[in-house]
Structure formats: C-alpha cells, structure tokens
VOLOFI-90720 format. One record per residue (C-alpha): residue in one letter; x, y negated, z negated. Coordinates in Angstrom, 1 decimal. Each point is the difference from the previous one (the first is absolute). Layout:
BEGIN
  rest      px      py      pz
     a       X       Y       Z
...
//
This chain:
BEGIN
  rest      px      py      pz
     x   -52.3    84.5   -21.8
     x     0.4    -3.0     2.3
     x     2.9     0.1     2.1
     x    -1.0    -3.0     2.0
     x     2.5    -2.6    -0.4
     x    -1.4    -3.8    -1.1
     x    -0.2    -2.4     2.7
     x     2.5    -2.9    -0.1
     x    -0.9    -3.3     0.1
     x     0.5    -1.8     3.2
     x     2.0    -2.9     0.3
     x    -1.2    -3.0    -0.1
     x     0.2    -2.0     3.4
     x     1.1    -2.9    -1.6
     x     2.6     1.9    -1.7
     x     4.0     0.3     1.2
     x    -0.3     3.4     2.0
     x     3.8     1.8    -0.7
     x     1.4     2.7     1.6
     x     1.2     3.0    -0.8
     x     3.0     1.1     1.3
     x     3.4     1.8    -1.7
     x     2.9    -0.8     0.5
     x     3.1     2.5     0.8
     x     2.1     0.1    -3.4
     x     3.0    -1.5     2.0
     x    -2.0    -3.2     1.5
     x    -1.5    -0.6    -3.2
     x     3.4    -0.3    -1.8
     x     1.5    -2.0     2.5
     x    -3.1    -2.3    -0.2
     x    -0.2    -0.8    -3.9
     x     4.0     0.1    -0.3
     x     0.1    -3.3     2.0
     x    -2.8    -2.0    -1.7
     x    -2.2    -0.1    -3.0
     x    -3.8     1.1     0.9
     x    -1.2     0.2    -3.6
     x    -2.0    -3.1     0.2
     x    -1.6     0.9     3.2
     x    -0.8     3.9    -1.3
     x    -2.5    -0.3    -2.5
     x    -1.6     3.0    -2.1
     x    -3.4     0.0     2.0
     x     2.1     0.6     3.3
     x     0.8     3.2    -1.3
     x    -2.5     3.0     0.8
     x    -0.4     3.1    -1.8
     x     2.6     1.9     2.0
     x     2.9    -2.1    -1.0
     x    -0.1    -1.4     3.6
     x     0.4    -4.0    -0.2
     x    -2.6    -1.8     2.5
     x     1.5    -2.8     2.1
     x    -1.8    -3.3     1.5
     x     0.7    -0.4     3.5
     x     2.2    -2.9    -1.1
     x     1.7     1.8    -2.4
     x     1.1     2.9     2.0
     x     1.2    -2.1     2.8
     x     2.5    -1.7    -2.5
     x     1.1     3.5    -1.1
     x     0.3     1.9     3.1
     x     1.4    -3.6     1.2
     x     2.5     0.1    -2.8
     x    -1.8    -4.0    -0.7
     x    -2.1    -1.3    -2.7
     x    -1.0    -3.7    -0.3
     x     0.8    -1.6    -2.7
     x     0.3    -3.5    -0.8
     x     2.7    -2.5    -0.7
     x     0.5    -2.8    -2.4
     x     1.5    -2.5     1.3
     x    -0.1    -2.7    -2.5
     x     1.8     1.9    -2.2
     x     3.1     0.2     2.3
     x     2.9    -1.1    -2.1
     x     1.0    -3.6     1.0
     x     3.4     1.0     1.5
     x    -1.5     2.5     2.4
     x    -2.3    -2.6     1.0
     x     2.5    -2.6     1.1
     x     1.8     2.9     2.1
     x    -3.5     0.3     1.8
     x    -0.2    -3.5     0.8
     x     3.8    -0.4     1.1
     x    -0.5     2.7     2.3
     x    -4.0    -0.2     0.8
     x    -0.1    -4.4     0.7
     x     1.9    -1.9     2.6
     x    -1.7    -2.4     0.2
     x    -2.0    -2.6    -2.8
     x    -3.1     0.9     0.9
     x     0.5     3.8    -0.1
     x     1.7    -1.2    -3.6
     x    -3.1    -2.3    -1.4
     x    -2.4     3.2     0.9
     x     2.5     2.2    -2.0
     x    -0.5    -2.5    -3.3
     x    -4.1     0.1     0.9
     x     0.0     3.7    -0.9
     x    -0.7     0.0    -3.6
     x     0.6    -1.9    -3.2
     x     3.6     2.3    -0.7
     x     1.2    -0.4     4.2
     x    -0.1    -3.4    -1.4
     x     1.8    -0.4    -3.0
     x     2.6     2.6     1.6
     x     1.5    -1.9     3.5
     x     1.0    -3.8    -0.1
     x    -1.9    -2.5     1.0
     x     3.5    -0.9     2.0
     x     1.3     2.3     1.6
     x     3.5    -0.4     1.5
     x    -0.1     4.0     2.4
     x    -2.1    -1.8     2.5
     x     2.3    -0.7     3.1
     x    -0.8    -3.3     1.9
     x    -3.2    -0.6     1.2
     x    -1.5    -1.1     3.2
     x    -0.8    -4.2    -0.2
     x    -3.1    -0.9     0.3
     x    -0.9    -3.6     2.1
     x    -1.7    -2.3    -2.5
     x    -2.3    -2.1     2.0
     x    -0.5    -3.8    -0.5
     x    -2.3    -1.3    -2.3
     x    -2.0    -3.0     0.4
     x     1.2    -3.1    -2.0
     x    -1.1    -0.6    -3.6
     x    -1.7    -2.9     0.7
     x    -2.0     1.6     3.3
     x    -1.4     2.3    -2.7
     x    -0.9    -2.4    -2.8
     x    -1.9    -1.7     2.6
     x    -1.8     2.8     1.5
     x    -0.5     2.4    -3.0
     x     2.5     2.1     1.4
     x     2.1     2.5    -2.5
     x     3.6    -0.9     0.3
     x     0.9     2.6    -1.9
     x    -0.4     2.9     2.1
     x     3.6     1.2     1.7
     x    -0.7     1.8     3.1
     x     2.9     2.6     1.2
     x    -0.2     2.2     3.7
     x     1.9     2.5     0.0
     x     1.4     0.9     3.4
     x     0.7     3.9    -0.3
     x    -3.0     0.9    -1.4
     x    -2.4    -2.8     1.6
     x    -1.5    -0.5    -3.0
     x    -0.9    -3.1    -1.9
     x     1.0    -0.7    -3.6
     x    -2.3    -2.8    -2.2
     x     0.8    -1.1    -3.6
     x    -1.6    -2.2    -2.1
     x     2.9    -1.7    -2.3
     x    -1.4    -3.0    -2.3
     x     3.2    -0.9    -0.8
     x     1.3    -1.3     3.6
     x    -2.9    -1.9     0.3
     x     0.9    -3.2     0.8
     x     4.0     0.7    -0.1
     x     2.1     0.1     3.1
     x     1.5     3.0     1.6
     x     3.5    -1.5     1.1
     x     1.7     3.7     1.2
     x    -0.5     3.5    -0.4
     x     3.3     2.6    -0.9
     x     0.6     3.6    -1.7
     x    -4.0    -0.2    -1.1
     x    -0.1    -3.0    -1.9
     x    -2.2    -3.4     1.4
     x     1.9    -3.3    -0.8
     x    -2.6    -2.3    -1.2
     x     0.2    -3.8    -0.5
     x    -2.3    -2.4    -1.4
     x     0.1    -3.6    -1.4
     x     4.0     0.4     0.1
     x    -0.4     3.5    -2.4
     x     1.6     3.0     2.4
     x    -0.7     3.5    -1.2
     x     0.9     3.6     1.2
     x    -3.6     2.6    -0.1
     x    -0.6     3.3     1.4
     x    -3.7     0.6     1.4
     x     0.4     3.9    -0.6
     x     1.2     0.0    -3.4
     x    -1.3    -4.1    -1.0
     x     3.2    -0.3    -1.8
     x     1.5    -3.5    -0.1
     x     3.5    -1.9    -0.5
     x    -0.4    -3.2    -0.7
     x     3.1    -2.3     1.8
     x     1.7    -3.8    -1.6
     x    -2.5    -2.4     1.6
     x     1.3    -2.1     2.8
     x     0.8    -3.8    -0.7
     x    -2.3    -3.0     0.4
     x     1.9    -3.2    -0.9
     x     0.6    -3.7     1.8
     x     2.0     1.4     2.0
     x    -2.3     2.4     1.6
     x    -1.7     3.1     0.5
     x     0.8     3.7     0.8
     x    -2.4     2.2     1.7
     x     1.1     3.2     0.6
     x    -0.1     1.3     4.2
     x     1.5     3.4    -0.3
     x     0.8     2.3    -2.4
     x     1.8     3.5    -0.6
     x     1.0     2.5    -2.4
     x     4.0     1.7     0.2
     x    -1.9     3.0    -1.6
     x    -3.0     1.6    -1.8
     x    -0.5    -2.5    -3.4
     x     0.3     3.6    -2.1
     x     3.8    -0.3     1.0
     x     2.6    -1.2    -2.1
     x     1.3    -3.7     1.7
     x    -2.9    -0.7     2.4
     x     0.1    -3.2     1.7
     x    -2.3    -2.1     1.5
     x     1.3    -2.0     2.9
     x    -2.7    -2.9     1.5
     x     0.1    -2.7     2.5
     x    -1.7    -3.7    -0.8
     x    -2.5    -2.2     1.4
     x     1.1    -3.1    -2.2
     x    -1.7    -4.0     0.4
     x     2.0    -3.2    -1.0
     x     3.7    -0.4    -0.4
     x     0.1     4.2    -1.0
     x     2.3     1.7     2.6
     x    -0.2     3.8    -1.4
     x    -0.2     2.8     3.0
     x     1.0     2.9    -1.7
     x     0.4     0.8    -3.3
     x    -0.5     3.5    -2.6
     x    -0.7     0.5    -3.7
     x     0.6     3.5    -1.7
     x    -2.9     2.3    -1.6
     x    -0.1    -1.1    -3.8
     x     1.9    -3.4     1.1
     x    -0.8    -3.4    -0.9
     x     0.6    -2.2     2.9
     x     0.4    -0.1     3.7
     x     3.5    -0.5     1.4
     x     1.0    -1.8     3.1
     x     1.4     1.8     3.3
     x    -0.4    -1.8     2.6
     x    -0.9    -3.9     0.5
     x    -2.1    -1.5     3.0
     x     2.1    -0.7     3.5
     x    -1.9    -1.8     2.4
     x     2.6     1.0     2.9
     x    -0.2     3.9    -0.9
     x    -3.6     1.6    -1.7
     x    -0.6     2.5    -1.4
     x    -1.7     3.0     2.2
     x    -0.2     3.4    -1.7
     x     1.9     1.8    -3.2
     x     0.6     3.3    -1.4
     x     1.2     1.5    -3.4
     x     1.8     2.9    -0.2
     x     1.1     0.4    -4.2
     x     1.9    -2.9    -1.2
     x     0.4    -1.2     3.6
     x    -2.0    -2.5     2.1
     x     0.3    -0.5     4.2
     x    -1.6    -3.0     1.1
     x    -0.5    -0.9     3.8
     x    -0.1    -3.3     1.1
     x    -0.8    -2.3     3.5
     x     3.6     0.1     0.4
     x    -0.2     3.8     0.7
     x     2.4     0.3    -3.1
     x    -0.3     2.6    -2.8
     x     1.2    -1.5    -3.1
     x     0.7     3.2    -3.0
     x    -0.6    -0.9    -3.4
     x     1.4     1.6    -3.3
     x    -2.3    -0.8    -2.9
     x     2.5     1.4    -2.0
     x     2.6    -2.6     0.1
     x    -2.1    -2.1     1.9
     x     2.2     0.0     3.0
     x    -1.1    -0.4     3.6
     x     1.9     0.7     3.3
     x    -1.1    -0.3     3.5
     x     0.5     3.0     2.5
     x     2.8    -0.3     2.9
     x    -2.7     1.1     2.7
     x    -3.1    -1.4     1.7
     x    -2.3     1.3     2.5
     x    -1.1    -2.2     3.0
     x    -3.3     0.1     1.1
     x    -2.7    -2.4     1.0
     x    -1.8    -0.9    -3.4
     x    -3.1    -1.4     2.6
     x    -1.4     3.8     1.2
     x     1.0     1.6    -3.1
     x    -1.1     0.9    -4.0
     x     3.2     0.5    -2.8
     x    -0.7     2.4    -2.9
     x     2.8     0.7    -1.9
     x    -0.6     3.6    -1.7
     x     1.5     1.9    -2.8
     x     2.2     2.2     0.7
     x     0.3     4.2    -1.0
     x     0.6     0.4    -3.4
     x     3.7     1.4     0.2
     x     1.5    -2.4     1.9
     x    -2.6    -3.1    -0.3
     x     1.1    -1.5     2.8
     x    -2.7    -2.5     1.6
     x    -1.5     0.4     3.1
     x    -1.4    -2.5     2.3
     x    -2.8     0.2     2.1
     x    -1.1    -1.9     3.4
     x    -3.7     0.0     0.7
     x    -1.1    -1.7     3.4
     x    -2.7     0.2     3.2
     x     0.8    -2.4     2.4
     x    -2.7    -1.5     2.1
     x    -2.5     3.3    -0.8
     x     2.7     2.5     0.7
     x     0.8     3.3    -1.2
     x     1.1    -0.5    -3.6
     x     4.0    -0.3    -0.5
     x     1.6     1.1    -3.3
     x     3.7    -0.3    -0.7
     x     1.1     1.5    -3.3
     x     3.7    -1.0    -1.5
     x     2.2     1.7    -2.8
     x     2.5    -1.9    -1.9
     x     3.5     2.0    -0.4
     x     2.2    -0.7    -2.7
     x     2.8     1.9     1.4
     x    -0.1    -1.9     3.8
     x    -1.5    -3.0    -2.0
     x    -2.1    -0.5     3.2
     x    -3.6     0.4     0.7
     x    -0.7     3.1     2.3
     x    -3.5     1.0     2.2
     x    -1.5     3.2    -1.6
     x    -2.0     1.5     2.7
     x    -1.0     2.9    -2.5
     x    -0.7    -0.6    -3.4
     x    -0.3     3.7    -1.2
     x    -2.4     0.9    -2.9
     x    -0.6    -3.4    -1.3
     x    -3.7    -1.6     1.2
     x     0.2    -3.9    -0.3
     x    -3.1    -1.8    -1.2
     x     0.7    -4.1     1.6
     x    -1.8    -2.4    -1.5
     x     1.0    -4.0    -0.9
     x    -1.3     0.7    -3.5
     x     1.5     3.1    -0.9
     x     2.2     2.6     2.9
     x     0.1     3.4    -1.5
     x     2.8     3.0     0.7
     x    -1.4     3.1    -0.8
     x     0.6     4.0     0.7
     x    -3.2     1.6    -0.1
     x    -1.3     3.7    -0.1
     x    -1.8     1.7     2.7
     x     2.3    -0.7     3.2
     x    -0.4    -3.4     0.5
     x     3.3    -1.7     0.4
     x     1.8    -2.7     2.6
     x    -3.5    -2.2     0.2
     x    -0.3    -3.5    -0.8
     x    -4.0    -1.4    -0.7
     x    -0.2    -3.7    -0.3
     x    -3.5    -2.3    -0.1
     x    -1.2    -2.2     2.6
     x    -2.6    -2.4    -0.2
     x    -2.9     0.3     2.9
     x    -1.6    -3.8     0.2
     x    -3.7     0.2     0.3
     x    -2.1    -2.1     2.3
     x    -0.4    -2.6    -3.2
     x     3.5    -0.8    -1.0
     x    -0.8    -0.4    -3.8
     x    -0.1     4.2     0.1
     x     1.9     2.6     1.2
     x     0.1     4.0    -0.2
     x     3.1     2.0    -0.9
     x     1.8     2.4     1.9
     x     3.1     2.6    -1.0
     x     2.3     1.4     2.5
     x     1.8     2.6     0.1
     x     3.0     0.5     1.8
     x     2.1     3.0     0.8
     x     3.7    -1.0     0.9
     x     0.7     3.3     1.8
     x    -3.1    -1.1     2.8
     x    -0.4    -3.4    -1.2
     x    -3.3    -0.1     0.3
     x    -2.4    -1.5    -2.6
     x    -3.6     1.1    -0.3
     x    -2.4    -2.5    -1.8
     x    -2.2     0.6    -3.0
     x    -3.1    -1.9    -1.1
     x    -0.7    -0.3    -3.8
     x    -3.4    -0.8     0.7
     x    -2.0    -0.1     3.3
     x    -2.2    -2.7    -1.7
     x     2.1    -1.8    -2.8
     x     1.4    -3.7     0.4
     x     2.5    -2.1    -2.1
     x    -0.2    -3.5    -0.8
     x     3.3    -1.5     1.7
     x     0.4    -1.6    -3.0
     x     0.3     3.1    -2.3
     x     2.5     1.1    -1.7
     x     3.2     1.9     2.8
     x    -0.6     3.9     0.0
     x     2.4     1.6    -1.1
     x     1.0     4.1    -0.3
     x     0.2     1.2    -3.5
     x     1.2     3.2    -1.5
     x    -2.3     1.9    -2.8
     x     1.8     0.9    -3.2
     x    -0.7     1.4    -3.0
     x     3.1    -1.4    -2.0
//
C-alpha cells in the first residue's frame, strides 16, 4: 500500500498567491460584525481545513477594520445634493463644476443659485470700437474680464453683443444699447431683459451715458436709473424706467450752470452729485427730490468725485476724493453722509466694506477672506502713441494708505477710443 501522499499542484505564477493565516475567534467576530465580506470571500478561497485564504488586500481591510467599496453618486437623492452644494461651493465657479458632474448633479441644483454670497468684481477691459473691428476683421464680440484676486483673465465669445453698446455694468447684468433699443444681459447666464426703447423724434435724441441697477433684475421692483447724452432741443440728464415697464420717466432736466457728475442708487432712492458740489436725493416713489443741507469744500481742480453706494442697512452714500497733485503721493478723502447730524463727516476707516471706484460703475462690497478697508480704482497709463494706453488697478489700504499698482497685461494696449472699463460683478442670478 502506498502511503505517499499525491503531489499538489503548484500555483500558478500568474495566479493571486493568498495567505493562510487564522484568525483568533474574538478578532474574527469583531471583523465581520462591522461589515459585510461575503462578496469578497468566495468558495475557492476556502481550503480544505475550513481556513478562509486572504489576498494581501483583503486582509489588510480586515485586520484594518476597511474595505473599499464604491459609491454612487448619481443616485444621491436631489435634496442631499443641494445640501452638498450649499455647503461644498462659495463661489460660481466651484458651483458650475458641481452641475458638470453628471447628467442627475444637473437636473438636481439650480441653474441660479441664490446661497452664493457676493462675489469678487472682475475689471472688464475696453474693447475696441465696432467700427475698428468691421474694418480690420476684428471680432467685436469677444468680452475680455481680469480679475484682480486671482490674476487671471476671463474671455467670452457672446454673439449677441456684437455690435451693441455696453453703457454700465451693476449686480451682474451688462446694459446694452443699440440703434436707441437698451437691454439688460448677463454674460454668465446669457439671459436677457429687454428695456422701453429710448425716443427718437424732432425734437431730439437720447443716448444713454450711464446706467445702473437699484438691485439684482430677479428682485421684485428693480429699477434702472440712467443718465443721457441727448442732440437737438432734448434736455434729458437723468431719467429711470422699471423692469417690465413701458417708458422712461424724467428725473432730472439739463442745467448748464450745475452738471451732472456722478450718481448712485440705493432701492427706490437716487443721489446725484453735481459741479455745484450738491447732492440732490431722489424718491422714485413719489417722485420727490430734496437737496442735502451740507457740502464739502474742496478744490474740484486736483481731485476725482465718485459718489458710492452705501452699506445695505443704512444706505447712506459715500463720497469719495481721488487726487495726485503734480506726481505726488496719491491723496484719498472718503466722506459719509449722516442722517442724524445731517452733515457730511471724514471716515478715516471704512471697516469691512472694500470700495471698487470707477466713473462707470463704484461698487461697495464685503468680501470673504480678510480683505476689508481697501479701495481699488483704474488709472489709465498713456503710452508713447497717444491713440493707446495700458490699464492699471490700485489698490489702496486706508490703514497705511499706500496703493500698490497692478498690470492686466504687461503687453496689452487699448484703443483711447474704446469703450470706459469698468469693474463688474459675476452673478449667476
């Protein structure tokens, strides 16, 4: 009788090698009363003394108490998905790359979402003008935006502002203006809101200068407030029309002795500033208009007047004097109005609010990430050719009140006779 025992096969190099090892009773409870192994313990992993053979990643996840496993995330509930993006996107970029996930991300979060605080502005840069880029095949389309924080540069090709306008910038939304037709569009979103057309009669023509939204057009009672470039006997320098309206309506009327400089909206109210160093208030409610008891005196020669928005709370305007006189260190005076000394008074600190100047559009913000009491405004940088220029942004800490310069582009000229830059801030509603 042959007691020899057969030979066993050997295993095949090319083969999972598993190791035999057992378990204390104890560990191997504790192990399989956390998770569910049955997938990853097949019959063939079993020899023929009842001990179960491990691969090396197997064992690790049980002595490690971990097992990979993988999750479906498209088949989140829609709910749950909305919680992840209110708490996982600040920003609308972050956002937009949520909604690229999949197909069901998609259909589960807004395309407008209204969790996303304020947003840093970006500087949209001048383009060249419409005719310039008939005449040299140049696309006059394309919106270029530089975004200071980041240094990055934003380009979008929009057909539909071809050959429009840009007359202002505010809460997201481009004003746009051609052959007399004003419009509202948002380049993130390419929503439009189409305006009542300005007039065109014998007695002349309106062309709008200036224009701002009281709030985000997704609001109930948005207004949009404008100044006028008019021809002829038409005498129109300020005037608003409501979202959904059907005409403009008259606020202020031409005054050679007193022009207009700079104006704000805060809701249904409208601060204008004038050569007379008067700020007139106007209630578009009732229509009303009153002029504040105060003035500051300054000399208008050495200085730049933006009138800006004030906080939301109290909405009182600020007012803002830019000037460098004869290549000095630059000089900024900022002014609060108070309704309860009904005077204006110097603000040497401004607190958590960052103040974007331009004569286009001045913005009031409070922004994330520490940055408060700053003011950036634009400058223009004349090149040797005067028909071009470069643009700079500074930036200017009250506190030391110094300003540091930033270069969009180390190589990129504007044609002088561009359209103004002007800051704009991205939204998504």
């Amino acid at each position: 009788m042959n007691n020899t025992r057969p030979n066993r096969k050997q295993p095949n190099s090319s083969l999972t090698i598993y190791r035999e090892e057992r378990l204390p009773l104890f560990r191997f409870r504790r192990v399989f009363s956390k998770r569910d192994y049955s997938r990853s313990l097949s019959p063939q992993k079993i020899n023929r003394f009842g001990v179960r053979r491990f691969s090396d990643s197997t064992l690790l996840g049980l002595l490690m108490g971990k097992q990979k496993s993988e999750r479906d995330w498209a088949g989140l509930i829609p709910e749950l998905v909305t919680i992840i993006a209110e708490k996982a996107s600040t920003t609308n970029t972050g956002y937009i790359h949520l909604r690229l996930i999949c197909k069901a991300w998609r259909r589960a979060l807004t395309p407008n979402p209204r969790h996303l605080p304020p947003q840093s502005p970006w500087l949209l840069l001048p383009r060249t003008p419409a005719d310039v880029c008939y005449r040299e095949g140049l696309d006059h389309s394309k919106l270029t935006f530089y975004d200071p924080f980041q240094s990055k540069t934003h380009i979008f090709r929009l057909p539909y502002i071809r050959g429009k306008s840009i007359r202002g910038t505010s809460h997201g939304w481009l004003v746009l203006e051609h052959s007399w037709r004003v419009s509202l569009f948002n380049p993130l979103t390419q929503c439009t809101i189409h305006l009542p057309s300005l007039f065109r009669d014998q007695k002349g023509t309106l062309w709008v200068e200036k224009a701002i939204l009281s709030c985000n057009p997704s609001k109930d009672g948005c207004v949009v407030v404008a100044s006028f470039l008019s021809y002829s006997s038409s005498n129109w320098e300020l005037g608003f029309c409501r979202i959904g309206g059907t005409r403009w309506t008259c606020l202020r009327m031409k005054d050679k002795q007193s022009f207009l400089i700079d104006f704000t909206c805060h809701k249904n109210i409208v601060y204008t500033f004038d050569i007379k160093k008067e700020v007139l208030v106007y209630n578009l409610q009732d229509l009303s208009v009153r002029t504040l008891p105060s003035k500051i005196w300054y000399n208008s020669i050495y200085y730049q007047e933006y009138l800006v928005e004030g906080d939301s709370e109290s909405g009182e305007p600020l007012l803002v004097l830019i000037t460098t006189k004869y290549h000095e260190t630059t000089k900024i005076l900022v002014h609060k109005w108070s309704n309860n000394r009904q005077q204006w008074q110097p603000v040497p600190n401004i607190g958590k609010q960052v103040l974007f100047l331009n004569l286009n559009n001045s913005i009031n913000l409070q922004l994330e990430g520490g940055r408060e009491n700053e003011l950036y405004y634009v400058v223009k940088c004349p090149m040797d050719h005067r028909s071009y220029f470069r643009l700079g942004i500074n930036q200017m800490h009250l506190n030391t009140g110094k300003d540091v310069l930033q270069i969009p582009g180390p190589m990129e000229e504007f044609n002088s006779l561009g359209e103004n830059p002007t800051w704009f801030t991205p939204s998504l509603i």
